[in-house]
KOLPA-597124 format. One line per 2 residues: number of its first residue (from 1); for each residue z, y, x of N, C-alpha, C. Coordinates in nm, 3 decimals. Atoms other than C-alpha are relative to their C-alpha. Example, Ala and Ser with C-alpha at 12.3 -4.5 7.8 and 13.67 -1.06 7.14 Angstrom:
! residues 2
1	0.000 -0.119 0.089 0.780 -0.450 1.230 0.000 0.120 0.090 ~ -0.006 -0.119 -0.082 0.714 -0.106 1.367 0.073 0.109 -0.077
***
This chain:
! residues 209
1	0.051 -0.068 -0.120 -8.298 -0.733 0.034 -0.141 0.055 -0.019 ~ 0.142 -0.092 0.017 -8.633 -0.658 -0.143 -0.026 0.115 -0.055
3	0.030 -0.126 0.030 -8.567 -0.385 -0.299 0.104 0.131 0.064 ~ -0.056 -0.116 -0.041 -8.419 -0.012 -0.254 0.057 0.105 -0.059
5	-0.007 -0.085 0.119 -8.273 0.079 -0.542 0.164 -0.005 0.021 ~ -0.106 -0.005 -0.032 -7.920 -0.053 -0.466 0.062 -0.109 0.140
7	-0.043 0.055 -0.173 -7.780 -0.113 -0.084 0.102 -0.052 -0.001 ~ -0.150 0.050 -0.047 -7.547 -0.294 0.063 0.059 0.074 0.070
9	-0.054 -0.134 -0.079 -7.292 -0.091 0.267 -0.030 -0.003 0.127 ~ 0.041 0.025 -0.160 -7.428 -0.202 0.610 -0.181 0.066 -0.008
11	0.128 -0.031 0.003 -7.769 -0.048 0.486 0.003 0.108 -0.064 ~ 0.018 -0.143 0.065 -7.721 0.310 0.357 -0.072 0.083 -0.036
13	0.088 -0.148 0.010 -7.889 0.595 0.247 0.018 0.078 0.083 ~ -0.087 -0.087 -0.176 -7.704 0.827 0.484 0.136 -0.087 0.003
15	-0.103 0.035 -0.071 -7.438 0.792 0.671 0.139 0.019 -0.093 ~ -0.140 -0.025 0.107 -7.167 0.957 0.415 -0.098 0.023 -0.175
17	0.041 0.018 0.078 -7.190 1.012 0.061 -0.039 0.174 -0.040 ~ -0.001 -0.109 -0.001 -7.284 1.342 -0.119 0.076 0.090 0.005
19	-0.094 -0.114 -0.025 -6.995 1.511 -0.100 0.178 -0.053 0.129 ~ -0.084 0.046 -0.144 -6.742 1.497 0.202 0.142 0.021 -0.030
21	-0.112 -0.025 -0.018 -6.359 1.546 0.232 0.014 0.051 0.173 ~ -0.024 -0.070 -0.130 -6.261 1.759 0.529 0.181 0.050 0.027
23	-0.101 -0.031 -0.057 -5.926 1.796 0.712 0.024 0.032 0.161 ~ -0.044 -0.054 -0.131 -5.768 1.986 1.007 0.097 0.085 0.011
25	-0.128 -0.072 0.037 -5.550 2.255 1.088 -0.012 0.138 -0.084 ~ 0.028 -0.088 0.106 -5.746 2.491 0.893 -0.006 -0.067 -0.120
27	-0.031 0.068 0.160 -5.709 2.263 0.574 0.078 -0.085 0.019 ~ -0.027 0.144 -0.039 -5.443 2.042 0.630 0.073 -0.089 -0.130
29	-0.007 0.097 0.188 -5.442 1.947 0.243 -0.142 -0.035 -0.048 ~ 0.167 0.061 0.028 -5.821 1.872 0.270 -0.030 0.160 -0.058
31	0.123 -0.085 0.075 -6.144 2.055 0.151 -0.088 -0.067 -0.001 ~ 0.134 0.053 0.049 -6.472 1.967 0.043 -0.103 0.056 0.022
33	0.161 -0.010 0.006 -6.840 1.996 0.101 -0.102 -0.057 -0.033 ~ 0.165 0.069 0.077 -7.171 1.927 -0.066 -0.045 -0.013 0.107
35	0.121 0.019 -0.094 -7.400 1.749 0.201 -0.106 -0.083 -0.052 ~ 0.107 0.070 0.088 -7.655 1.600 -0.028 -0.137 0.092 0.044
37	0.140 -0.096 -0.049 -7.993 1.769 0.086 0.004 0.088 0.145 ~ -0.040 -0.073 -0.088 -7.839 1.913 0.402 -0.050 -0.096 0.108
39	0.050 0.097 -0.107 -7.994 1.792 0.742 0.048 0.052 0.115 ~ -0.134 -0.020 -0.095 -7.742 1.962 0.989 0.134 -0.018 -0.107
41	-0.162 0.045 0.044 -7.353 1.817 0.930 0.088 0.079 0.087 ~ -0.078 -0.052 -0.075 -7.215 2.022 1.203 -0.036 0.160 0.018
43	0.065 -0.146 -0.039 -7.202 2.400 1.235 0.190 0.037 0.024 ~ -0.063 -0.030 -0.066 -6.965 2.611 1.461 -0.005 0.136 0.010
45	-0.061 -0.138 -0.034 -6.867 3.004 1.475 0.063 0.075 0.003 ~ -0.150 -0.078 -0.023 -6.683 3.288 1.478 0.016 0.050 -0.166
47	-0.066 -0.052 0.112 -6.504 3.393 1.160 -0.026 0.130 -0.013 ~ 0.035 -0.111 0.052 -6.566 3.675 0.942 0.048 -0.001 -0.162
49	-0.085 0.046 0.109 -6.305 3.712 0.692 -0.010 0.146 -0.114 ~ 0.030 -0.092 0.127 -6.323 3.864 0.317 0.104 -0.056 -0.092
51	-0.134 0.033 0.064 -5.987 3.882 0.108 -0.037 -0.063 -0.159 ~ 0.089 0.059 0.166 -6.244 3.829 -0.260 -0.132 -0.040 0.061
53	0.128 0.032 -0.008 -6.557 3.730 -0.323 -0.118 0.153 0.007 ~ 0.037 -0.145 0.045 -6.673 4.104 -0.436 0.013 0.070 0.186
55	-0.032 -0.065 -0.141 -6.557 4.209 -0.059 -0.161 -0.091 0.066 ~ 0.131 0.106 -0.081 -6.807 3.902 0.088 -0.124 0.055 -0.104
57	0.159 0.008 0.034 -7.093 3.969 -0.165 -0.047 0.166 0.067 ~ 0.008 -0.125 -0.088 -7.100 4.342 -0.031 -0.034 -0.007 0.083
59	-0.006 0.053 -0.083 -7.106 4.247 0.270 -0.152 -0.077 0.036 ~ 0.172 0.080 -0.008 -7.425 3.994 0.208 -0.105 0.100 -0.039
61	0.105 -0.035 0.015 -7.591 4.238 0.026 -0.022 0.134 0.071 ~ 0.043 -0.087 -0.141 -7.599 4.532 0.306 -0.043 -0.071 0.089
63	0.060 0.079 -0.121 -7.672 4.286 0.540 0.103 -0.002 0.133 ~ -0.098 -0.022 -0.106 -7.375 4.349 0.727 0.076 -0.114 0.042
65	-0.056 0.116 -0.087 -7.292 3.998 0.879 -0.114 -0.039 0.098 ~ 0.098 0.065 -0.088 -7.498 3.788 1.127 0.008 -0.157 0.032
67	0.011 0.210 0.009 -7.631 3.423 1.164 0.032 -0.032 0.123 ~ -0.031 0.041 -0.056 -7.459 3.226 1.264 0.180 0.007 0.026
69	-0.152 -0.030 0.048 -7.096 3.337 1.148 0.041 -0.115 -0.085 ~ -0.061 0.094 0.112 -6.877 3.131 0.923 0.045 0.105 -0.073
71	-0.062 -0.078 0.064 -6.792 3.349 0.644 0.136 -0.043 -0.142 ~ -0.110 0.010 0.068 -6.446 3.342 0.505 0.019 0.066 -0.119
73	-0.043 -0.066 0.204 -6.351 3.426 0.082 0.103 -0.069 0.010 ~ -0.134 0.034 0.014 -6.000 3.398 0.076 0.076 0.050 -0.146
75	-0.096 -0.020 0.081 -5.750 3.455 -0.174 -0.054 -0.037 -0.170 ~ 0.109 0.062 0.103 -5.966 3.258 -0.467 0.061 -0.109 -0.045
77	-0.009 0.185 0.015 -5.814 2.960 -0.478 0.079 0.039 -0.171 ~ -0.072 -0.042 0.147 -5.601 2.904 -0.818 0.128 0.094 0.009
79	-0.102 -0.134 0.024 -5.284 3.105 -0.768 -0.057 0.113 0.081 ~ 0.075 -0.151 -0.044 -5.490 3.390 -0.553 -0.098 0.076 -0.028
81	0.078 -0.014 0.036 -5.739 3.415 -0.775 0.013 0.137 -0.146 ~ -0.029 0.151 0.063 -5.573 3.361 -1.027 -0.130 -0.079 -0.068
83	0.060 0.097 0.117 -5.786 3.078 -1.178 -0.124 -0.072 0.117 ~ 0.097 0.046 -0.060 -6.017 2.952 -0.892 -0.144 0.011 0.002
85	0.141 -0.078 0.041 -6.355 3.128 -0.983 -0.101 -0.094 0.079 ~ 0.142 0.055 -0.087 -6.713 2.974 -0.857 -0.049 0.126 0.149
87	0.076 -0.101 -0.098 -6.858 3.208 -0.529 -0.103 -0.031 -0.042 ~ 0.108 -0.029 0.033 -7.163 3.140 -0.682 -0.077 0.113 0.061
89	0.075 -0.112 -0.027 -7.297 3.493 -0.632 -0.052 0.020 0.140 ~ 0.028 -0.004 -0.207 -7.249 3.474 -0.232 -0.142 -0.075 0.035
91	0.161 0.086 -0.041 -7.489 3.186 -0.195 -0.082 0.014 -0.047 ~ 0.128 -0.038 0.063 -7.746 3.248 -0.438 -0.052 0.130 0.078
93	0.049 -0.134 -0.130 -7.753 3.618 -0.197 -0.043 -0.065 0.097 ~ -0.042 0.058 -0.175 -7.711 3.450 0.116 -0.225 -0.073 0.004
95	0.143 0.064 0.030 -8.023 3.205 -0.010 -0.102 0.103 -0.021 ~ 0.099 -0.133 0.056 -8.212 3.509 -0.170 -0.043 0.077 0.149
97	0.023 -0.062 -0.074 -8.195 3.645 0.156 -0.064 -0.083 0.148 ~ 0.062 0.107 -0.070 -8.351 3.348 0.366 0.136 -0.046 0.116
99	-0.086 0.045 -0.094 -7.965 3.310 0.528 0.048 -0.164 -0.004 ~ -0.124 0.109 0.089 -7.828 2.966 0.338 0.014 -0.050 0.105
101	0.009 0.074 -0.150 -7.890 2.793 0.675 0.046 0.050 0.153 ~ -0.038 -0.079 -0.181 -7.796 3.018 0.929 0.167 0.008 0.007
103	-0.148 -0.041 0.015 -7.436 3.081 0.800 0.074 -0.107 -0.049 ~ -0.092 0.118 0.029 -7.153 2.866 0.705 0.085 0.073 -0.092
105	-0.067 -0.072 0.068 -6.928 2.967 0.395 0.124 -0.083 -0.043 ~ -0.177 0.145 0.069 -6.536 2.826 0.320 0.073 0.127 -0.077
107	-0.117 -0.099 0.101 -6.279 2.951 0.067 0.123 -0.118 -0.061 ~ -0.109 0.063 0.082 -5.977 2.858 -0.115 -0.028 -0.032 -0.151
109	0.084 0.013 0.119 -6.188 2.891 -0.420 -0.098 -0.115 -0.016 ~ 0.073 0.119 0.061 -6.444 2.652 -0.574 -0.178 0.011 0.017
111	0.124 0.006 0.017 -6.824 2.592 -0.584 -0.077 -0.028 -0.089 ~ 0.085 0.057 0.089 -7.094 2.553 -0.834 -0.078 -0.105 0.039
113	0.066 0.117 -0.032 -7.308 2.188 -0.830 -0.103 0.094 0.094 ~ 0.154 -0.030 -0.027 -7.611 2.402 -0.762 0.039 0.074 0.157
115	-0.031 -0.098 -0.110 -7.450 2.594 -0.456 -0.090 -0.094 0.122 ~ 0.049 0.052 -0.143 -7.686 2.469 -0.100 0.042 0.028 0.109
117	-0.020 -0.021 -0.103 -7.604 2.497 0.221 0.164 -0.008 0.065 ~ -0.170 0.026 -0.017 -7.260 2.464 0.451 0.086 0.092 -0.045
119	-0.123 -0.097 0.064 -7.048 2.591 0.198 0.158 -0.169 -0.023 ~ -0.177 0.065 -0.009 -6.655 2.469 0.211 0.059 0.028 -0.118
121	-0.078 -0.066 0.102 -6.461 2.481 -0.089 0.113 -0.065 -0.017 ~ -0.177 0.065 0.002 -6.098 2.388 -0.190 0.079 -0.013 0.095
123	-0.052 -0.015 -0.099 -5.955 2.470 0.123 0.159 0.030 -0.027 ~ -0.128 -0.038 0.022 -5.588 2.410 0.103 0.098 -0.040 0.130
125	-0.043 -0.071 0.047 -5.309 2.515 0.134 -0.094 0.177 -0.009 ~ 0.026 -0.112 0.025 -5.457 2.837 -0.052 -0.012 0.089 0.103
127	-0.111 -0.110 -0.096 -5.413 3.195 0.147 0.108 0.058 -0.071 ~ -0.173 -0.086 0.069 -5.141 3.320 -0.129 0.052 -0.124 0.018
129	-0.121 0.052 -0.061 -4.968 3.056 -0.046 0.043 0.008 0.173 ~ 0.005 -0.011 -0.143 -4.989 3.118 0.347 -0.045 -0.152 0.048
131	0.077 0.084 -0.039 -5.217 2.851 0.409 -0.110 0.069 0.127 ~ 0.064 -0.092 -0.153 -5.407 2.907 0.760 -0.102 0.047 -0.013
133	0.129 -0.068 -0.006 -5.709 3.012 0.617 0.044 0.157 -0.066 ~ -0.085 -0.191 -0.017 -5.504 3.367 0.529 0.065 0.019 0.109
135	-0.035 -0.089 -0.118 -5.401 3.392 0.894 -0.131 -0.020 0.077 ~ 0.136 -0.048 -0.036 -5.782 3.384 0.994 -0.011 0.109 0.046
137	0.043 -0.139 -0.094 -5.885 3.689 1.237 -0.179 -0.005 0.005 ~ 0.132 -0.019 -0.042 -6.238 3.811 1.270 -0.005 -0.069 0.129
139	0.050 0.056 -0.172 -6.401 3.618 1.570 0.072 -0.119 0.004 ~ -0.072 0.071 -0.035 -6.164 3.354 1.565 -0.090 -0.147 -0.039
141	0.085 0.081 0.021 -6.372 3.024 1.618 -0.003 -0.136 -0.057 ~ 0.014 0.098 0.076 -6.444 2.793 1.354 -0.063 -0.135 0.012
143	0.107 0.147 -0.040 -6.595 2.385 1.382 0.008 -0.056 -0.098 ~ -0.033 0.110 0.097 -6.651 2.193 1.085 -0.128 -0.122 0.044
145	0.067 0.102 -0.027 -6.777 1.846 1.145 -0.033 -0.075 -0.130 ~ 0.011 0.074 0.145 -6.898 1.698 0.783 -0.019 -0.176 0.078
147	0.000 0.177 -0.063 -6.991 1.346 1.027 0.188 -0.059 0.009 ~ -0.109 0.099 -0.034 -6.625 1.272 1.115 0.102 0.087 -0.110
149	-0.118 -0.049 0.109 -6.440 1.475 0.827 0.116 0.101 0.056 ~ -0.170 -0.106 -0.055 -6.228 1.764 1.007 -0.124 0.147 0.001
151	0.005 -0.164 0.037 -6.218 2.156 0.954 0.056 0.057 0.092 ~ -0.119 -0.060 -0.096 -6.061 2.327 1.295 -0.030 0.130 0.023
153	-0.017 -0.106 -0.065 -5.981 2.652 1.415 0.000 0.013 0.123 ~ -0.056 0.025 -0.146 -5.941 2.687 1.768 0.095 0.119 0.023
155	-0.111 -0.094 -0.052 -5.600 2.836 1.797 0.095 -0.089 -0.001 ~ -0.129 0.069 -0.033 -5.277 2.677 1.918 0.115 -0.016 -0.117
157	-0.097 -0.032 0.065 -4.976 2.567 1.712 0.056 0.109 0.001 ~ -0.077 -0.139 -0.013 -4.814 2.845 1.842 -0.019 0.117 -0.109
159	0.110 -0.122 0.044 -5.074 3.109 1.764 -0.007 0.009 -0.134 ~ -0.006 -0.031 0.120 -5.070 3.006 1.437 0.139 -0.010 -0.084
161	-0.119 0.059 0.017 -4.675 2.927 1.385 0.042 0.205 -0.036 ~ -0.001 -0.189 -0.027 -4.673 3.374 1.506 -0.093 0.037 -0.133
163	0.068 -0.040 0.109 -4.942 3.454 1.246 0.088 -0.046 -0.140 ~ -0.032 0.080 0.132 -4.780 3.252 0.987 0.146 0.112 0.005
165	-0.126 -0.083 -0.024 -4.422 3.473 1.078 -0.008 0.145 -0.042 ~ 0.047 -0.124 0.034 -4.628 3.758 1.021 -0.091 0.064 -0.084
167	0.083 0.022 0.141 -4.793 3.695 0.707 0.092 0.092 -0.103 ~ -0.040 -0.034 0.092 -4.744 3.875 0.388 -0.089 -0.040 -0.143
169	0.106 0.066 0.081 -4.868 3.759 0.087 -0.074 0.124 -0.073 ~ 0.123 -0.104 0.052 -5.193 3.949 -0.085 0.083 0.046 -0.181
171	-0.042 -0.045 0.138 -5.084 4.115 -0.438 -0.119 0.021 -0.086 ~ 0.115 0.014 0.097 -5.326 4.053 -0.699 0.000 0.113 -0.097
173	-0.004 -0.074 0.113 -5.449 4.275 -0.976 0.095 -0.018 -0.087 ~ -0.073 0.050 0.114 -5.228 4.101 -1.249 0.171 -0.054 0.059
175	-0.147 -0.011 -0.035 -4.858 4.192 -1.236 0.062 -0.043 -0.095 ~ -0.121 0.041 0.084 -4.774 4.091 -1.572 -0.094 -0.088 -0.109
177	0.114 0.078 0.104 -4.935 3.883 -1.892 -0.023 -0.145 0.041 ~ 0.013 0.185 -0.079 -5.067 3.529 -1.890 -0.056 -0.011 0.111
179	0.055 0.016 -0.133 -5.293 3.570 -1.602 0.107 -0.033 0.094 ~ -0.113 0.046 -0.072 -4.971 3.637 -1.392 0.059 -0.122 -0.037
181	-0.106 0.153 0.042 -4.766 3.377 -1.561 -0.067 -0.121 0.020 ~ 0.091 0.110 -0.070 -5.038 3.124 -1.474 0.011 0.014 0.145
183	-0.005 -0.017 -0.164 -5.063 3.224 -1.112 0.150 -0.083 0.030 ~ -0.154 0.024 -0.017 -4.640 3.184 -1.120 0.001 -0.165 0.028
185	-0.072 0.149 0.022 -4.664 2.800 -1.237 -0.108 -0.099 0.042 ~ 0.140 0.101 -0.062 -5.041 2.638 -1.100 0.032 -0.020 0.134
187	-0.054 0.068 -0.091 -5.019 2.382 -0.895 -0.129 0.035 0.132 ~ 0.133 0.017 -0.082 -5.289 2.339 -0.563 -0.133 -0.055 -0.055
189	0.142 0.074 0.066 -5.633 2.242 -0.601 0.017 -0.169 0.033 ~ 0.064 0.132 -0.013 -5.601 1.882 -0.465 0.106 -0.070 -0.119
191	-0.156 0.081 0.109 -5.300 1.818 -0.745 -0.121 0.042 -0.141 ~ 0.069 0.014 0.098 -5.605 1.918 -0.980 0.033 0.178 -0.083
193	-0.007 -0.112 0.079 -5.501 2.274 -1.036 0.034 0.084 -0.106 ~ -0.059 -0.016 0.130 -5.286 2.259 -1.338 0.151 0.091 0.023
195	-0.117 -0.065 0.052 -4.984 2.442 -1.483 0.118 -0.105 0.050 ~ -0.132 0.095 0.019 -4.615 2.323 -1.413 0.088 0.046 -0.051
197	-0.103 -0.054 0.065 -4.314 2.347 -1.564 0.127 0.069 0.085 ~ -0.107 -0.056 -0.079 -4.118 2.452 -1.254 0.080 -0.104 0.058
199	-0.010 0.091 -0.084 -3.899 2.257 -1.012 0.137 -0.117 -0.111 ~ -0.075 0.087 0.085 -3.640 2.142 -1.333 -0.082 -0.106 -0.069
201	0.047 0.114 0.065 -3.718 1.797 -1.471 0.024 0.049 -0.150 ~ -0.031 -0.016 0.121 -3.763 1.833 -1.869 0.092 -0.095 -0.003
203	-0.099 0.160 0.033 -3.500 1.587 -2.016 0.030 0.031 -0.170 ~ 0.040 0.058 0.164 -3.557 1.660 -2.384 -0.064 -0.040 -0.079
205	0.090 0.087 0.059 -3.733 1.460 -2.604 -0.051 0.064 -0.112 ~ 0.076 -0.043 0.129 -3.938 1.501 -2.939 -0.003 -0.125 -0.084
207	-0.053 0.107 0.090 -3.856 1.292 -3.253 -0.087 0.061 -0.138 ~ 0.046 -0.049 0.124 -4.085 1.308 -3.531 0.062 -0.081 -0.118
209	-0.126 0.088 0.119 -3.827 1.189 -3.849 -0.042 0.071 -0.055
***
């Protein structure tokens, strides 16, 4: 109890650890956030959706959003990407531009260690797979709570049951080659993002004689 180097769990540093798990009906395969240096856990607005990252950094660097948005990068994740890329570029703008704090950033895609501020990443199900963060609408109002672990939308089963009916999936640059053929067989991000062999069980073996 005299020192402060390692706590017991009734005596914390903060309240959670540095990085959070988040679920709701906008992730309802989880996502993640860095809150290590962050001193708001809660931020709340309206959506402002970008199908790449290249669409959102545009976007940051005209200046054409406003604080206090949540800004959506969709179609990133590993099969919409293909390959799950860093947004890097967004936040380092966003920061460059004295926003990191004013805005809130989620994707299906991934984050670099160094990324600051409420950024969301691994948001699954994907949007090429029709995961609800590809039936996202401009304005449509976002809540993430990093204190109690949930990601919501505020729209009704319904509302999103109709969107989901009326989804089409995004068509990527890469129609043919390994890129495609990766997209075809990668699994989600919380399964770790790997290759599969498809829904047949192998059942032959290997015999080195």
């Amino acid at each position: 109890d005299s020192q402060d180097v390692v706590r017991p769990a009734n005596r914390p540093i903060t309240q959670t650890g540095g990085v959070v798990g988040l679920k709701g009906n906008l992730a309802p395969e989880g996502a993640i956030v860095k809150v290590a240096g962050m001193s708001e856990l809660k931020f709340s607005g309206p959506a402002r959706c970008f199908d790449s990252e290249e669409e959102c950094f545009e976007a940051v660097t005209d200046r054409s959003y406003s604080e206090g948005e949540v800004l959506v990068i969709r179609y990133e994740g590993p099969r919409g990407g293909p390959g799950m890329r860093e947004m890097l570029s967004t936040t380092a703008a966003l920061y460059g531009q004295g926003m990191g704090g004013k805005v809130a950033l989620i994707t299906d895609g991934r984050f670099s260690g160094a990324t600051r501020g409420f950024c969301i990443g691994h948001v699954g199900p994907e949007a090429a797979v029709g995961g609800p963060i590809g039936l996202l609408r401009d304005g449509d109002l976002i809540s993430i709570d990093a204190v109690n672990g949930t990601i919501e939308v505020a729209l009704s089963d319904t509302e999103l049951a109709a969107r989901a009916k009326a989804w089409k999936a995004r068509a990527t640059d890469y129609q043919s080659g390994a890129i495609w053929k990766y997209a075809q067989t990668v699994g989600p991000a919380r399964d770790g993002a790997v290759t599969h062999p498809g829904g047949a069980k192998e059942t032959h073996c290997y015999a080195d004689i």
